[in-house]
MARGUKOL-641251 format. One record per residue: x, y, z of N, C-alpha, C in turn. Coordinates in steps of 0.1 Angstrom, whole numbers, padded with zeros to 4 digits, always signed. Example, Ala and Ser with C-alpha at 12.3 -4.5 7.8 and 13.67 -1.06 7.14 Angstrom:
residues 2
+0132-0057+0078+0123-0045+0078+0132-0033+0078
+0128-0022+0071+0137-0011+0071+0129+0000+0079
This chain:
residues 76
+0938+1158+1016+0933+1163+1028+0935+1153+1040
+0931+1137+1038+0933+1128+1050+0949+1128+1051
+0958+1131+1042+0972+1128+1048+0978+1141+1056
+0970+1152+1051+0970+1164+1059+0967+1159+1072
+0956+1155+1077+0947+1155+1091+0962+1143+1095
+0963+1133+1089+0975+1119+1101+0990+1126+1102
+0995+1133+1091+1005+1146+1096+1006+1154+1111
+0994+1160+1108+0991+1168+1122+0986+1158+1133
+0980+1149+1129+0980+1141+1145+0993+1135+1149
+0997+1131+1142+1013+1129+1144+1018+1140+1153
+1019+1147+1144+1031+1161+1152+1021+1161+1170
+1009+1163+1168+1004+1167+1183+1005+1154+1195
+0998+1141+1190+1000+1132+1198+1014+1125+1198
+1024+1127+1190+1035+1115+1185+1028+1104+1178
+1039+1095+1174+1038+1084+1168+1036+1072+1181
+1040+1074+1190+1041+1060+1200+1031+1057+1205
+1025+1044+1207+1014+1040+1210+1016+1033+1224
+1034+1027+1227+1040+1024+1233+1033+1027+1255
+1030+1014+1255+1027+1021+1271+1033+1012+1280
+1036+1019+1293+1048+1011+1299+1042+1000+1309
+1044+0990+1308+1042+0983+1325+1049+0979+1332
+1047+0975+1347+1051+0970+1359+1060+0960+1352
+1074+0958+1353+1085+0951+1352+1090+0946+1337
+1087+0962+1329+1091+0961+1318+1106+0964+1322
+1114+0964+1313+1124+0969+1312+1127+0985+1302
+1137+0992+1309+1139+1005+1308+1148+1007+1305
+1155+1018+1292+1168+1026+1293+1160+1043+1298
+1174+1047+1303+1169+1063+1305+1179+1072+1293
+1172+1084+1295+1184+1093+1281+1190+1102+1294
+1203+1103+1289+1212+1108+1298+1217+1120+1289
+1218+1131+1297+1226+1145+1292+1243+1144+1298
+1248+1140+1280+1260+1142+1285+1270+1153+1286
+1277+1154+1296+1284+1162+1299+1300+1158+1299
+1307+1167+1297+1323+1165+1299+1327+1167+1313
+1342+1158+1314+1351+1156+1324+1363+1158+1319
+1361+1173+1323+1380+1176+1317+1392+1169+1323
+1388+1169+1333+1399+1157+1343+1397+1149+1341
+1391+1141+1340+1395+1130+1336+1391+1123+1322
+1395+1133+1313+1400+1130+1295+1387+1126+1291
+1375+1132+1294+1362+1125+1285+1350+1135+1283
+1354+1137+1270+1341+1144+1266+1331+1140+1259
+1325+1150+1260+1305+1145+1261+1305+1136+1247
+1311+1136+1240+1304+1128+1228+1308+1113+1230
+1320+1109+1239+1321+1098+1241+1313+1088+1247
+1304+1098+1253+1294+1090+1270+1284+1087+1263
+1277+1078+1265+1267+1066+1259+1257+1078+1263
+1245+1077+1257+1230+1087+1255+1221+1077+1264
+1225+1066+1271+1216+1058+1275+1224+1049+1290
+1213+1050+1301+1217+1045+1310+1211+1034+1317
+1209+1020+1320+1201+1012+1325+1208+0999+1321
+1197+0989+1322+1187+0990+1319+1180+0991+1336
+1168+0996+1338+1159+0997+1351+1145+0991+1350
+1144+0986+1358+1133+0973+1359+1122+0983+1368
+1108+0986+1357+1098+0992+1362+1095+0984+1375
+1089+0994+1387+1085+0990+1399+1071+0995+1400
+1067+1009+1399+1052+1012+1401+1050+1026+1389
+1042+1024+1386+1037+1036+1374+1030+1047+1382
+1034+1062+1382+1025+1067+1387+1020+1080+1379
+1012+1089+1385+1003+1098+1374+1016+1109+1367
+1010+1112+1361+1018+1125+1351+1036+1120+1348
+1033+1109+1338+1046+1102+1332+1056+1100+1344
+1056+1099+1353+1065+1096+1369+1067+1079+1362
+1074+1074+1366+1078+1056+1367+1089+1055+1377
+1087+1051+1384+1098+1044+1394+1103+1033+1392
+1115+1033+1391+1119+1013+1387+1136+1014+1394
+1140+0999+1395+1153+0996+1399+1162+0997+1395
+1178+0992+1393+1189+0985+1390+1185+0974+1384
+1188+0966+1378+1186+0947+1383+1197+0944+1387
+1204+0953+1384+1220+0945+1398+1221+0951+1406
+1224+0962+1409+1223+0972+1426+1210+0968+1431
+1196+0970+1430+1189+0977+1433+1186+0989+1436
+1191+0998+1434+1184+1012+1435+1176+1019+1430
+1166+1022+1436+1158+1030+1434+1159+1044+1422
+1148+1047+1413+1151+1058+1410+1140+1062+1400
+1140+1076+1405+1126+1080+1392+1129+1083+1382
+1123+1078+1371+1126+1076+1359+1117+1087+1347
């Protein structure tokens, strides 16, 4: 019965306990897409873009963070 009950908390909360802060570092997941012109399709393109250096945390999973080489801005 108890591996019943940690099964289903799983499935509803996830496993990650993981919480983010101010100048962690970030990858993002990228949806890849093809470029028929120029010879690249989706399965070649990396699933991951960054890394971005958190800047401010805000409500309802929002994170804003930078580049660490450009700086730009972006919601994450």
């Amino acid at each position: 019965m108890r591996r019943a009950q940690n099964s289903k908390n799983k499935r509803e909360h996830g496993n990650s306990t993981r919480k983010p802060r101010v100048y962690d570092k970030v990858l993002v997941r990228l949806q890849p897409s093809s470029d028929a012109i120029a010879g690249v399709t989706g399965k070649f393109i990396g699933p991951f873009e960054g890394p971005y250096v958190i800047d401010t945390l805000k409500p309802l999973s929002t994170i804003e963070g930078c580049d660490s080489n450009i700086k730009i801005k972006r919601v994450i």
